[in-house]
C-alpha positions in Angstrom: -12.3 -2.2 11.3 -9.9 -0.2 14.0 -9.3 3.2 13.9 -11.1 6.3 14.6 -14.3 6.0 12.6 -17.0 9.1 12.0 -20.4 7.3 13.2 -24.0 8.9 12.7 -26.1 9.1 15.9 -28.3 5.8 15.2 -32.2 6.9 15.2 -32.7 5.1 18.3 -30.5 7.5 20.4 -32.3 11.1 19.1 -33.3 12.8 21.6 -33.5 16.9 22.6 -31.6 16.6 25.4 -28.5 14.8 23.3 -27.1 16.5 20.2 -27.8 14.4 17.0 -24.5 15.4 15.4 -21.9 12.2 14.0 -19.4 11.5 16.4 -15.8 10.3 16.2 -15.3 7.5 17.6 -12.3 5.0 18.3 -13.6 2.0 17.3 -10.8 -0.3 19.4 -10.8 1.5 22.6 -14.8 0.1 22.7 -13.9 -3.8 21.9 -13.8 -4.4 25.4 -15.3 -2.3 28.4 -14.2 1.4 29.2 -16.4 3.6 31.2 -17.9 6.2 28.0 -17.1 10.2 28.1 -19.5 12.6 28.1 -18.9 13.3 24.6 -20.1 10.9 23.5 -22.7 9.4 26.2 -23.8 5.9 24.5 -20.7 4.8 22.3 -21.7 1.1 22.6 -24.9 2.0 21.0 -23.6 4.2 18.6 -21.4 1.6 17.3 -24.3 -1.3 17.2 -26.7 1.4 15.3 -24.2 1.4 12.7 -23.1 -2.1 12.2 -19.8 -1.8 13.7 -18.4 -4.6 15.6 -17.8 -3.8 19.3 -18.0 -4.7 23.3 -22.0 -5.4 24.2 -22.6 -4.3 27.7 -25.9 -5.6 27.4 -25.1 -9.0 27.3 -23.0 -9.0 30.6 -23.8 -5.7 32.1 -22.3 -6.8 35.7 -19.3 -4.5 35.6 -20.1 -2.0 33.6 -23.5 -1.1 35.7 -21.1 -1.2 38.5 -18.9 1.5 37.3 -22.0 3.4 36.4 -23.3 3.3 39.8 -19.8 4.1 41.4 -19.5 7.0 39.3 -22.8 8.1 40.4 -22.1 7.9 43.6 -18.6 10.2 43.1 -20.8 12.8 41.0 -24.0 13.4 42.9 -22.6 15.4 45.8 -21.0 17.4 43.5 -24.0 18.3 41.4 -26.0 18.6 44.6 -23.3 21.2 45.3 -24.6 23.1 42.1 -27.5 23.0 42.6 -27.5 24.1 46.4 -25.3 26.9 45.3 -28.6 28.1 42.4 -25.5 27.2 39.8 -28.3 24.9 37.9 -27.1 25.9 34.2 -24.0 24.4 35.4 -25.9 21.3 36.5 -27.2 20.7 33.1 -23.9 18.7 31.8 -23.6 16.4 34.4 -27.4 16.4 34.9 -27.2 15.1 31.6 -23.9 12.6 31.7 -25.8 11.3 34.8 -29.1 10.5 33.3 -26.6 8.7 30.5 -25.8 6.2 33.4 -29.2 5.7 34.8 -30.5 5.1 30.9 -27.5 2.9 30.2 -27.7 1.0 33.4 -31.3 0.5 32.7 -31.4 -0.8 29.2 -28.2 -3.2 29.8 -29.9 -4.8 33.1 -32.7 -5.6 31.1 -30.1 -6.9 28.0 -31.1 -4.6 25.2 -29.2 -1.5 23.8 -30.6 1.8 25.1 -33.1 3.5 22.5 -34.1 6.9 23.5 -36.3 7.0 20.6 -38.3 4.1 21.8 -38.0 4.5 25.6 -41.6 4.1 26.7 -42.5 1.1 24.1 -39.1 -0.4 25.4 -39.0 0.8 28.9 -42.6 -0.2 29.5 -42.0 -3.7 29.4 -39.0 -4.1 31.4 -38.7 -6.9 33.9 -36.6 -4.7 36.2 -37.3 -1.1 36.5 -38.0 1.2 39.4 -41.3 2.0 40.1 -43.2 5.0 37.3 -39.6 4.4 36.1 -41.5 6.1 32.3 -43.0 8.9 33.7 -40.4 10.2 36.3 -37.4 9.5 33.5 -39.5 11.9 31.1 -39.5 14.6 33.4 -36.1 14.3 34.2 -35.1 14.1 30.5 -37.1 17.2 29.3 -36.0 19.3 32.8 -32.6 18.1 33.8 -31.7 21.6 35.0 -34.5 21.7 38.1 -33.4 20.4 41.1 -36.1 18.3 41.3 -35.5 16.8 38.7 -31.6 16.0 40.5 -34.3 14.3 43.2 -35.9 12.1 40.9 -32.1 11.6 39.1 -31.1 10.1 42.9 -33.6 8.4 43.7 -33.9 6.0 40.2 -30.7 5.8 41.1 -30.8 4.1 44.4 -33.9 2.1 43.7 -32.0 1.0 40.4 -29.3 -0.4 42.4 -31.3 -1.9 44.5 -33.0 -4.0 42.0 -29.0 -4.6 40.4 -28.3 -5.9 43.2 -31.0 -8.2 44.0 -31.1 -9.6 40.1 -27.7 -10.1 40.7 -28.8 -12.1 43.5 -31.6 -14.0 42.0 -29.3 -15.1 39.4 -26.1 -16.5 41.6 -29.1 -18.5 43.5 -30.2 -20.0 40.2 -26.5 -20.7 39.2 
């Protein structure tokens, strides 16, 4: 089914620091890869929590963790602008689109759909995760508006691609 489609917010995505309202989504435009917006943070899951057919990142997350990181890379000065400047209610959207990528990148490196709802059962058992990845994501989820929570954002961040890379590694060697 095509088209622009009202979706609920799947169970596995609730979370207080995203908004749990239905979302409109154009079903085709996510058949193949397109970096999401931040209206609508994890449309890939979105779709899969409701049984409509759509592009898995999970299963080949190469590119899209890519982006993800390159777009991190274009934000961060910029929000590390905000936040020098004491503009941190300002921060808090792109604190929050930012912490999308990190989740997303995350989840699809270790080849399941992100589930905020379950992210310490889930993320606990992760092959590849940077280290306390649980406990400094939490903090960063329930204060993305300190800047040390930006810190914590940054560093995942690096460490994450740091493991991306080397899996990526691992895996052309076993190839």
């Amino acid at each position: 089914m095509n088209g622009k489609q009202l979706l609920c917010v799947p169970e596995a995505l609730f979370h207080p620091l995203y908004d749990h309202d239905s979302k409109s989504i154009e079903v085709q435009d996510f058949q193949i890869w397109r970096f999401p917006d931040a209206a609508v943070p994890f449309p890939y899951e979105m779709l899969y929590g409701n049984g409509v057919e759509g592009y898995q990142p999970w299963s080949s997350p190469e590119i899209p963790i890519k982006d993800m990181l390159k777009e991190w890379k274009k934000s961060e000065q910029s929000i590390r602008l905000l936040f020098a400047g004491r503009y941190a209610k300002e921060a808090h959207e792109p604190m929050k689109q930012a912490m999308s990528w990190l989740l997303s990148s995350l989840f699809w490196l270790n080849g399941i759909p992100v589930n905020l709802k379950g992210l310490q059962r889930e993320a606990g058992g992760f092959a590849v995760k940077p280290v306390n990845a649980i406990e400094r994501l939490e903090f960063i989820l329930s204060s993305p508006s300190h800047f040390s929570s930006f810190i914590q954002l940054s560093e995942l961040m690096q460490e994450l691609e740091k493991q991306f890379y080397k899996t990526l590694a691992l895996k052309n060697i076993r190839s």
